[in-house]
C-alpha distance (Angstrom), angle and dihedral (degrees) to the residues before:
residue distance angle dihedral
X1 . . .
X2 3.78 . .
X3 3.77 128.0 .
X4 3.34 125.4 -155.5
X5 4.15 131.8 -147.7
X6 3.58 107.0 -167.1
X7 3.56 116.7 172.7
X8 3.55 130.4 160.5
X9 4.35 87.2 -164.5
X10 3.78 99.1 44.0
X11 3.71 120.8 -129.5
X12 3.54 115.9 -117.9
X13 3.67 114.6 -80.4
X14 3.94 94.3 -113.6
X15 3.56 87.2 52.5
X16 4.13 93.6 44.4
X17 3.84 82.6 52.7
X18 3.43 101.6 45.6
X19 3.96 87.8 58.9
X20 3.16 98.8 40.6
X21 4.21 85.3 58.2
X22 3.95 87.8 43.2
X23 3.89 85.7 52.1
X24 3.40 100.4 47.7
X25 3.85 107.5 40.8
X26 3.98 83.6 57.5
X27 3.76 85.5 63.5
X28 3.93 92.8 -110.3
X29 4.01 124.9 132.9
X30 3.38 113.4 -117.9
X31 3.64 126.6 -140.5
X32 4.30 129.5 -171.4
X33 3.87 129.4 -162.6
X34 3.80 113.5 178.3
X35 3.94 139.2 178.0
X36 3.92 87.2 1.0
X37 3.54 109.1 -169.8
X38 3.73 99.1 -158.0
X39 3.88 134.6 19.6
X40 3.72 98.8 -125.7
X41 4.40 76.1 69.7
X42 3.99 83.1 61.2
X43 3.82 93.6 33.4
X44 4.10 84.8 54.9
X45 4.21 88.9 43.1
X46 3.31 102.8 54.9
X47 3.93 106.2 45.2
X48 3.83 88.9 98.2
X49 3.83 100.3 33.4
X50 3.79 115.3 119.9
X51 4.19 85.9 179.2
X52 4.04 126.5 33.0
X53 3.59 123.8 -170.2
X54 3.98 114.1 -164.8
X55 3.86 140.4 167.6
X56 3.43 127.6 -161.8
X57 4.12 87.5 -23.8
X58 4.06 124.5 119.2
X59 3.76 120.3 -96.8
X60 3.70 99.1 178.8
X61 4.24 130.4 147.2
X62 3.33 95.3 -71.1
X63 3.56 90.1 53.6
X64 3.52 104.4 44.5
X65 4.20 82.8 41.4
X66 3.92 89.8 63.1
X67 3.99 91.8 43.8
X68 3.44 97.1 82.7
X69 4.07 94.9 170.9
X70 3.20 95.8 36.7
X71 3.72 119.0 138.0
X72 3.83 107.7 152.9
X73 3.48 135.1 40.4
X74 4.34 114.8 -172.4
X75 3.69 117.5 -167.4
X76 3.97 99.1 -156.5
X77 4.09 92.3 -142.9
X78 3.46 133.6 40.7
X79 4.00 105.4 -94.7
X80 4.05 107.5 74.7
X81 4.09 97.7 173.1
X82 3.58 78.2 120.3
X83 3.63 97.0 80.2
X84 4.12 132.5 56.0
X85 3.68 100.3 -109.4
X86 3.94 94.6 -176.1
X87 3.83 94.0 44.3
X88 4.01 88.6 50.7
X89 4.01 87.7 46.7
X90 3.70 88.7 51.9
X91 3.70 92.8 47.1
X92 4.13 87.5 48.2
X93 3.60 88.2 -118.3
X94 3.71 120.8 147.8
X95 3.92 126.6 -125.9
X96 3.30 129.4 -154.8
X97 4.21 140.2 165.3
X98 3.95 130.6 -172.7
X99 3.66 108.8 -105.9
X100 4.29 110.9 -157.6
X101 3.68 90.2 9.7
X102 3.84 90.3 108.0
X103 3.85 103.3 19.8
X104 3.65 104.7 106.9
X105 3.93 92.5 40.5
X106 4.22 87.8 58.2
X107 4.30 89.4 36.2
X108 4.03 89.2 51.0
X109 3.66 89.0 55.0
X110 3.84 102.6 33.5
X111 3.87 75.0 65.5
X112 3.73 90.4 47.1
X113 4.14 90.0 54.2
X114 3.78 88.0 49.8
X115 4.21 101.4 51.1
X116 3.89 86.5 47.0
X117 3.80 89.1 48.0
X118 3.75 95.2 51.4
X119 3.82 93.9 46.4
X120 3.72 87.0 57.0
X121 4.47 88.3 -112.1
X122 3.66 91.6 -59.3
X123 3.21 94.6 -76.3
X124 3.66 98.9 155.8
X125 3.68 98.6 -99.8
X126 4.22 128.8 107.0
X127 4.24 102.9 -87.3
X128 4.07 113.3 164.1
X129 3.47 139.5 -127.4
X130 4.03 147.8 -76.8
X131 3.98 96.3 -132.3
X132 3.41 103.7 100.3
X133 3.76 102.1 10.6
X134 3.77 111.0 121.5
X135 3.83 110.3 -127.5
X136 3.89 122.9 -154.1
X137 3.71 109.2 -148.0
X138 4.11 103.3 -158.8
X139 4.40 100.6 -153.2
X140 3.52 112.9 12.0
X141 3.75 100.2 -144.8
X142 3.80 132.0 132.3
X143 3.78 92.9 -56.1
X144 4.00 98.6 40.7
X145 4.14 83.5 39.6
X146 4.17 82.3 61.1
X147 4.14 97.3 35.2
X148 4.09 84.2 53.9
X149 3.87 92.4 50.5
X150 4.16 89.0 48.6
X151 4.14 89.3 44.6
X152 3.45 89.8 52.2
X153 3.81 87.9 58.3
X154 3.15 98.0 59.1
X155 3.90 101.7 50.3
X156 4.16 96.5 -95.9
X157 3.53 124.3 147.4
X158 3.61 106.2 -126.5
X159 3.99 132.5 -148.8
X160 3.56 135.3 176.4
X161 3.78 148.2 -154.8
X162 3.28 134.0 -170.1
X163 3.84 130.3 153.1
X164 4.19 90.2 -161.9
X165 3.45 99.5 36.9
X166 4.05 124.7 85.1
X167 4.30 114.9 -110.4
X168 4.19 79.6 -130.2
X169 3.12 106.0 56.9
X170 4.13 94.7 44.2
X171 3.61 73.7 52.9
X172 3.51 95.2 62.2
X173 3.57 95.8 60.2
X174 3.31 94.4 61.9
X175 3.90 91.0 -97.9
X176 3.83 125.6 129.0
X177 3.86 106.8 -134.9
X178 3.80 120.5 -148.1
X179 4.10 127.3 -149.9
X180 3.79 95.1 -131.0
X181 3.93 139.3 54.0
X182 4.38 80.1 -148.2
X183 3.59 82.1 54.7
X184 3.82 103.4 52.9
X185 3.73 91.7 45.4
X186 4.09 92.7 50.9
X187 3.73 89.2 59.2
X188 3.34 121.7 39.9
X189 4.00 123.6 71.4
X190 4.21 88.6 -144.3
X191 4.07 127.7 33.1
X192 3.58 118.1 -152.8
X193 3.63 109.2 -160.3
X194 3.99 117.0 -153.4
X195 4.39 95.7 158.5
X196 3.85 117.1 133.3
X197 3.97 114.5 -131.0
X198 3.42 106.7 -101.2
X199 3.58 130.3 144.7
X200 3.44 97.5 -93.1
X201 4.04 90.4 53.7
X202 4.00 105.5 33.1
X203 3.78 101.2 121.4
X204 3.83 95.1 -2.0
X205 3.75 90.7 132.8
X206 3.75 96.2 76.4
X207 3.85 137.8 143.4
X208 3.51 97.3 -78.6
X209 3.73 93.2 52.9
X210 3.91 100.7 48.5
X211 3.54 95.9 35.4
X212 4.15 84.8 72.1
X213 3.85 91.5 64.0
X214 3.65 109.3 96.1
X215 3.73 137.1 -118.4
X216 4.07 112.2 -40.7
X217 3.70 99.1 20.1
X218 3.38 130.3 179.9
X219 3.76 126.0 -163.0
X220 4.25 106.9 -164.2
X221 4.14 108.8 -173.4
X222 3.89 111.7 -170.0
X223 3.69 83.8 159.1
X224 3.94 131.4 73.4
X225 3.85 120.2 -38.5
X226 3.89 88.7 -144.3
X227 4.06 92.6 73.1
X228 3.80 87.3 58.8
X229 4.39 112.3 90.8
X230 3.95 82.9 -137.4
X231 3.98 92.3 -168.6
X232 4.00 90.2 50.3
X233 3.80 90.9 50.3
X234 3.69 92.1 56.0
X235 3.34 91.5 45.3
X236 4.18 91.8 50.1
X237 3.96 85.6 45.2
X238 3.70 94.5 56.0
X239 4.28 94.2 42.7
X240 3.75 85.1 40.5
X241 3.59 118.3 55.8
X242 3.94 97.7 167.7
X243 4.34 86.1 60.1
X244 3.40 117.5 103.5
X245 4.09 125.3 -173.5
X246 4.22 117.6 -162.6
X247 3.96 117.1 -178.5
X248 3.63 150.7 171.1
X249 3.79 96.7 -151.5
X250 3.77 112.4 68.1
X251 3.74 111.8 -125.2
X252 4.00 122.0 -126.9
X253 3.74 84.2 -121.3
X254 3.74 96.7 54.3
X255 3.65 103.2 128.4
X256 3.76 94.6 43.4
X257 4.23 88.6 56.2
X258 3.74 88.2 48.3
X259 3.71 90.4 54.4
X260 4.16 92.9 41.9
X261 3.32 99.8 33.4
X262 3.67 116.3 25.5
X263 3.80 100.3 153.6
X264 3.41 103.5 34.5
X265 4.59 96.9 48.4
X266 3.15 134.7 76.2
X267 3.90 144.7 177.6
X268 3.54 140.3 165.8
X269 4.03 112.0 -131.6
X270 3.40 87.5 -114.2
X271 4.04 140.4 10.3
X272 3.68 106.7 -76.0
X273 3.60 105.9 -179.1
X274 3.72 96.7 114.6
X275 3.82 102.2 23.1
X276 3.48 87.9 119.3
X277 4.14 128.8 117.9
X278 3.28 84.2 -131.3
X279 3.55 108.9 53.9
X280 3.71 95.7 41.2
X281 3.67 92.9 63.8
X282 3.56 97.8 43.1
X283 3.79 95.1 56.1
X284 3.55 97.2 44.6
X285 3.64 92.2 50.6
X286 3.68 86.6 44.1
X287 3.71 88.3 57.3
X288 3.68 100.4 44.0
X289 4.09 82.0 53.2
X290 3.75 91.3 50.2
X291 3.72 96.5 53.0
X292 3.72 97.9 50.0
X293 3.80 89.9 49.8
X294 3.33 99.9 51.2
X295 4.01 95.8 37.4
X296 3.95 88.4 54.3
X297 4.19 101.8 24.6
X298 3.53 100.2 27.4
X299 3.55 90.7 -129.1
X300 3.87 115.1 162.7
X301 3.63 105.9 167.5
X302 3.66 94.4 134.7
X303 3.63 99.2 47.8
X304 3.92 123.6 134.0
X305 3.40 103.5 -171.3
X306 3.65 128.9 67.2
């Protein structure tokens, strides 16, 4: 059995040796593709993988067509849009991401986005604090479980809403849950957004949505930029000059939200989330671990793909 790490943004070395280790001691070759300049270098990799381990890289058709062993695909992270879930179903190969592996790393700065946001990007001028401030956490999974826990901290009032998750157990946390989406934004002075694009989210964060948060918003998205009506923000941003919008994932219409809105947006130059020592290490180990079980268990607990 070989298993394959191919990664066009390495992993950190501790991490690339700590799978390697996990890879080998289960009797497995091990195989690692890094900084690839072109996908016919991944096309020619994986022909003879049984295992592939990938981050943020591209496992479409043509990929899974030239894997002809393949059996498992691992996306070390939690978002896997990267990779053709019904052409690896069709091909009877099994998906799988990390879930947690990356959540306090995207919570810490979430957190980050929202103290730089309140004191108005340190641009010299008075801004205001987060103690107090009611936060709306929009899907309370592992990393809204960990960006509750920081808000807390700091002195927020915390909310929640999600449509899969149960009222008691955001309760648990020490989180009030609310019955609507409308609801969460009409509350809380900052949104947190933590939804996966799917097609029952793409462009759910429209005008008519954001428009309900109240004077001073701000709108922090640490999660996909395709869940976010991009036109309709603009459009909010320019009728509401007290909105502000922070993010990890650079919008198409970047440049045209510098130019309109200069002190009130913000993006990194690319997503951050799980830029952290940290995180890389964990889900790459967490992959490594995932592969072995499920090549010699059969386990497939975290599989997305059906």
């Amino acid at each position: 059995m070989k298993v394959l790490v191919a990664t066009e943004k390495p992993f950190a070395k501790v991490a690339v040796d700590g799978i390697r280790e996990i890879i080998s001691k289960a009797g497995y070759e091990f195989a690692l593709l890094e900084k690839y300049s072109s996908k016919q270098q991944l096309l020619e990799a994986v022909a003879d993988a049984d295992a592939l381990i990938v981050r943020s890289d591209i496992v479409d058709s043509e990929v899974l067509g030239a894997a002809l062993n393949l059996k498992i695909v691992v996306r070390a992270g939690a978002g896997y849009d990267n990779i053709d879930l019904d052409a690896a179903t069709s091909k009877g190969v099994v998906v799988m991401n990390t879930p947690g592996q990356n959540s306090n790393a995207v919570a810490e700065l979430a957190l980050g986005l929202m103290v730089y946001a309140v004191r108005n990007f340190y641009n010299g001028t008075s801004g205001s604090e987060l103690k107090g401030k009611t936060l709306g956490i929009h899907a309370f999974g592992n990393v809204g479980r960990n960006v509750a826990r920081i808000a807390k901290g700091f002195g927020m009032n915390v909310l929640a809403f999600d449509a899969y998750c149960p009222a008691e157990v955001i309760r648990q946390a020490g989180v009030k849950p609310v019955d609507t989406v409308e609801e969460l934004y009409r509350n809380s002075d900052i949104v947190s957004l933590h939804i996966p694009a799917t097609a029952e989210t793409i462009q759910s964060i429209n005008y008519k949505l954001l428009n309900l948060m109240p004077k001073g918003a701000i709108l922090v998205n640490t999660a996909r930029k395709e869940v976010i009506h991009e036109d309709e923000l603009i459009r909010l941003m320019s009728d509401r000059p007290d909105f502000k919008y922070v993010t990890d994932i650079m919008p198409k219409s970047d440049m045209k939200m510098h130019e309109l809105f200069e002190e009130r947006y913000f993006s990194t130059p690319k997503k951050m989330g799980a830029q952290t020592a940290e995180a890389n290490i964990n889900a790459g180990i967490a992959a490594a671990n995932q592969i072995v079980d499920f090549l010699q268990n059969g386990n497939t607990r975290f599989q997305v793909n059906k």
